[in-house]
C-alpha positions as a Python dict, from the first residue, in 0.01 Angstrom:
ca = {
    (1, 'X'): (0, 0, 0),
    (2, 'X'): (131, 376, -89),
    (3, 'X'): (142, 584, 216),
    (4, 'X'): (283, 862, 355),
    (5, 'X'): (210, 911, 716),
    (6, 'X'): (353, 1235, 925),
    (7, 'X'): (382, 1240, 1321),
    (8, 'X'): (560, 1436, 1557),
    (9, 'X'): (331, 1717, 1563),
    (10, 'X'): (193, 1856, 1879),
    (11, 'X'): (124, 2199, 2076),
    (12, 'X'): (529, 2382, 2128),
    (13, 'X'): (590, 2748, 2309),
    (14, 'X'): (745, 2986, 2127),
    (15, 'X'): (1053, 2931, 2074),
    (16, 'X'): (1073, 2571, 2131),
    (17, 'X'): (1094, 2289, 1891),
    (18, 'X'): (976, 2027, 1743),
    (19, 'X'): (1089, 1735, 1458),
    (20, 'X'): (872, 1590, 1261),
    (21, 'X'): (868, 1298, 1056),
    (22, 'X'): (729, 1125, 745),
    (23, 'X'): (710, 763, 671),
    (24, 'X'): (686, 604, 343),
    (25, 'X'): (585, 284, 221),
    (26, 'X'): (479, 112, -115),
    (27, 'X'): (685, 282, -322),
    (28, 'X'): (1070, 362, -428),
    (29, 'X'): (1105, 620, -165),
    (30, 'X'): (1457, 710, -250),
    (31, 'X'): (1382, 802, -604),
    (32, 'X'): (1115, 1083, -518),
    (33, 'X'): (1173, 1408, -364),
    (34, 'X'): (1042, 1493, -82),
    (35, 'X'): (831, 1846, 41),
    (36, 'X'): (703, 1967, 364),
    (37, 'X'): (399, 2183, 329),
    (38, 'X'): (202, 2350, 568),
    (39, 'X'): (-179, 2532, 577),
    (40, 'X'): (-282, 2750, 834),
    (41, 'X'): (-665, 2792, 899),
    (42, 'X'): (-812, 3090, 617),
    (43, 'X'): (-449, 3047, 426),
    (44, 'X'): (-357, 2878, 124),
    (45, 'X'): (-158, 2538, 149),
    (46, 'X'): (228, 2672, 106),
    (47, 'X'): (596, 2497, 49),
    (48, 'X'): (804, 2537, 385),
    (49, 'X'): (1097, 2266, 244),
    (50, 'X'): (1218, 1998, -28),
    (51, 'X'): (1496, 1747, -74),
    (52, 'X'): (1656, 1598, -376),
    (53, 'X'): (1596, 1200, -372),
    (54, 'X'): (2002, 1203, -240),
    (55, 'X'): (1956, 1452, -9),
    (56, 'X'): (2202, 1669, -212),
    (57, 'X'): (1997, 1947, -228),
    (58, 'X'): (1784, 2085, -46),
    (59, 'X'): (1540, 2489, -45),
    (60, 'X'): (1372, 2654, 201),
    (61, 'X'): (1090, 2902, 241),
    (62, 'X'): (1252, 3224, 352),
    (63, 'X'): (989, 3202, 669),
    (64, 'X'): (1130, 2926, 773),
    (65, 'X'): (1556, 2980, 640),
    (66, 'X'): (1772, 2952, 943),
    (67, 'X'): (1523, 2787, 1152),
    (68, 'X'): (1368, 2474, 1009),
    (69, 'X'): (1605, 2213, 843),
    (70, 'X'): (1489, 1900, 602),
    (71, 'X'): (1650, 1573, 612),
    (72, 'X'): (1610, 1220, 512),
    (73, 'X'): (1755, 868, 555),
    (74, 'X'): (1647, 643, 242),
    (75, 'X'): (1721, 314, 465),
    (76, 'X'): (1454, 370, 718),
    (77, 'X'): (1212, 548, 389),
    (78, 'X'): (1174, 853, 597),
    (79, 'X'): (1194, 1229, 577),
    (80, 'X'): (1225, 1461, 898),
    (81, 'X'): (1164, 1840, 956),
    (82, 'X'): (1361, 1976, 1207),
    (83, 'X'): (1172, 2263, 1360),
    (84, 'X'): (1373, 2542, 1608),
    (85, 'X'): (1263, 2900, 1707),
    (86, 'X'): (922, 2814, 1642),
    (87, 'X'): (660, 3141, 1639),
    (88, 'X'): (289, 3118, 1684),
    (89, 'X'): (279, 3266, 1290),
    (90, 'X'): (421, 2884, 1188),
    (91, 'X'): (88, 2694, 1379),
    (92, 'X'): (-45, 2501, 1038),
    (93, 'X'): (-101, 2082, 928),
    (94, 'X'): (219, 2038, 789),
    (95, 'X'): (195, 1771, 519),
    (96, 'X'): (456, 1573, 332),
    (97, 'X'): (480, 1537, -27),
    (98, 'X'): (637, 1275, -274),
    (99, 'X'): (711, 1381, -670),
    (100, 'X'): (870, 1134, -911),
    (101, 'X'): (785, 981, -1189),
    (102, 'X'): (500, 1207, -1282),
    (103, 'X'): (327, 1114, -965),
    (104, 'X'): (232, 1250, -634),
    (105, 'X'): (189, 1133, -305),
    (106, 'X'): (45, 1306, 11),
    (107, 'X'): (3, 1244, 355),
    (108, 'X'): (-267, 1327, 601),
    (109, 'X'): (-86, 1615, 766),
    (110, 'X'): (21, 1663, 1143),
    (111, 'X'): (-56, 1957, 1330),
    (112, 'X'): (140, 2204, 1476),
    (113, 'X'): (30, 2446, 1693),
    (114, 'X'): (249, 2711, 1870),
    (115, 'X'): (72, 2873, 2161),
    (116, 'X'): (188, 3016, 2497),
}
C-alpha cells in the first residue's frame, strides 16, 4: 500500500521545537523528492521545504531559512523536519509530499500548533 504518514506534531511554546517525521511505504522512496507543506486555517496550502531524492539538495521558504532544516535517511524510507525558534505565525497541518515519476503522493498532515 502507498502511504505517507507524518507524526511528531503537537502543541510547542514559542521558541521551542519540534521534529517531525514522514514515513513512506509502497513505493521507491529514494527516487522521489520529498516536500514539507504547511496550511494554516483561512491560508492557502504553502511549500516550507524539499529534498533531492540524495539529499544533495535541499530549499527553504525564507519564513522558515535559518530555523527549520529538512532531512532524510532512504534506509529507514523517511523524511524529517527539524523545527527550532518556532513562532505562533508557523501553527499550520504540515503535510509531506512525494514527486517522481509524474506522480504525487500526500500524507494526512500533522498539526502544529504554537501557543503560549
Amino acid at each position: 500500500q502507498v502511504q505517507l504518514v507524518e507524526s511528531g506534531g503537537g502543541l510547542v511554546q514559542p521558541g521551542g521545537s519540534l521534529r517531525l517525521s514522514c514515513a513512506a511505504s509502497g513505493f521507491t522512496f529514494s527516487t522521489y523528492a520529498m516536500t514539507w507543506y504547511r496550511q494554516a486555517p483561512g491560508k492557502e496550502r504553502e511549500q516550507v521545504a524539499a529534498i533531492i531524492s540524495t539529499g544533495g539538495s535541499r530549499s527553504y521558504a525564507d519564513s522558515v531559512k535559518g530555523r527549520f532544516t529538512i532531512s532524510r535517511d532512504n534506509t529507514k524510507n523517511t523524511v524529517y523536519l527539524q523545527m527550532n525558534s518556532l513562532k505562533p505565525e508557523d501553527t499550520a497541518v504540515y503535510y509531506c509530499n512525494a514527486r517522481g515519476y509524474g506522480r504525487e503522493l500526500w500524507g494526512q498532515g500533522t498539526q502544529v500548533t504554537v501557543s503560549s
